[in-house]
C-alpha positions, 0 to 999 in steps of 0.5 A: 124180598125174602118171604119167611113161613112160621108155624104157630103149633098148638095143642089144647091150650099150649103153643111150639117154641123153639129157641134159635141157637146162638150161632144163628145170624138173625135173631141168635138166642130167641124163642120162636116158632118152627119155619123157615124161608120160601124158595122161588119155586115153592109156596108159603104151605109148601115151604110150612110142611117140609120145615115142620117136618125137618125141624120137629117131625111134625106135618101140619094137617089142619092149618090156616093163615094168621097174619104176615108182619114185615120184619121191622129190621130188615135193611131197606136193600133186603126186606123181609116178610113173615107169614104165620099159620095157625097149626091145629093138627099134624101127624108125625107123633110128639115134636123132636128137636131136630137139627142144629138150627135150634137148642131147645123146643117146648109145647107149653106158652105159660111160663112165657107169658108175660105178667 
């Protein structure tokens, strides 16, 4: 079973998307939130603060837990687990594209929104 943390960053009345670069396996080419799969010897809020940070510069300070949704395509043989955390407040400054991992950030959900 893989367990995999999402951060749900938000600020007044924006969300942090990031969108997974093409090269990725799962999902190549989508927007989605900063995370990242949980190691072994590491804790879901372990694994939430070391991605944030590699991914966009930002440690979470004042965060709580959302939801955890299977991954309704992961095989049989190799399921999936998210767990998402709602982020209220971090330190670290602006978010900062990080990595390769991702093409593009933004802190604004409205023109994502659907009609």
């Amino acid at each position: 079973m893989r367990d995999i943390v999402n951060a749900v960053l938000m600020q007044d009345d924006k969300v942090l998307l990031v969108r997974r670069s093409p090269h990725r396996l799962a999902y190549p080419g989508l927007w989605s939130f900063p995370g990242g799969h949980v190691e072994q010897d590491e804790t879901l809020m372990e694994r939430l603060s070391e991605k944030c940070a590699r991914k966009s510069g930002l440690i979470p300070t004042s965060f709580s837990f959302l939801v955890s949704i299977p991954d309704p395509n992961a095989s049989e043989n190799d399921p999936a687990t998210y767990y998402f955390y709602a982020v209220f407040a971090w330190t670290g400054g602006e978010p900062t594209l990080l990595g390769d991992e991702h093409t593009e950030l933004v802190l604004d959900a409205s023109r994502y929104r659907s009609s």
